[in-house]
C-alpha positions, 0 to 999 in steps of 0.5 A: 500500500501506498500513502500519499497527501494527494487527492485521487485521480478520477476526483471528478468522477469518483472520490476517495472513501474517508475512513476516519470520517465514516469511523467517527459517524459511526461511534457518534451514531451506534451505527452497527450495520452499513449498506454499501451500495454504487460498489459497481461504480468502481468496476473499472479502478485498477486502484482505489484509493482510501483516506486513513487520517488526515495530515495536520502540522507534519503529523497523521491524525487517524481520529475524526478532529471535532475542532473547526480550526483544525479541520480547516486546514487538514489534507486526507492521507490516502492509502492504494488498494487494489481494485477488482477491474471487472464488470460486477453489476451481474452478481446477486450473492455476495460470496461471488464478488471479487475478494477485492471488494469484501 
C-alpha cells in the first residue's frame, strides 16, 4: 500500500472513501450495520484509493478532529488498494464478488 497527501485521480468522477470520517459517524451514531451500495461504480479502478487520517502540522491524525480550526486546514492521507477491474453489476450473492471488494 501506498500513502500519499494527494487527492485521487478520477476526483471528478469518483472520490476517495474517508475512513476516519465514516469511523467517527459511526461511534457518534451506534451505527452497527452499513449498506454499501454504487460498489459497481468502481468496476473499472485498477486502484482505489482510501483516506486513513488526515495530515495536520507534519503529523497523521487517524481520529475524526471535532475542532473547526483544525479541520480547516487538514489534507486526507490516502492509502492504494487494489481494485477488482471487472464488470460486477451481474452478481446477486455476495460470496461471488471479487475478494477485492469484501
Amino acid at each position: 500500500m501506498q500513502n500519499t497527501a494527494q487527492q485521487p485521480e478520477d476526483q471528478d468522477r469518483c472520490g476517495g472513501q474517508d475512513l476516519v470520517a465514516t469511523k467517527y459517524t459511526v461511534m457518534i451514531n451506534g451505527i452497527t450495520e452499513i449498506a454499501l451500495t454504487k460498489l459497481d461504480v468502481l468496476n473499472n479502478f485498477p486502484e482505489i484509493k482510501v483516506c486513513t487520517g488526515y495530515e495536520f502540522n507534519g503529523e497523521v491524525l487517524t481520529d475524526f478532529p471535532a475542532d473547526i480550526r483544525i479541520l480547516d486546514q487538514i489534507k486526507p492521507v490516502y492509502i492504494t488498494i487494489p481494485g477488482w477491474n471487472r464488470d460486477i453489476c451481474n452478481i446477486k450473492r455476495i460470496c461471488d464478488l471479487p475478494k477485492e471488494t469484501t
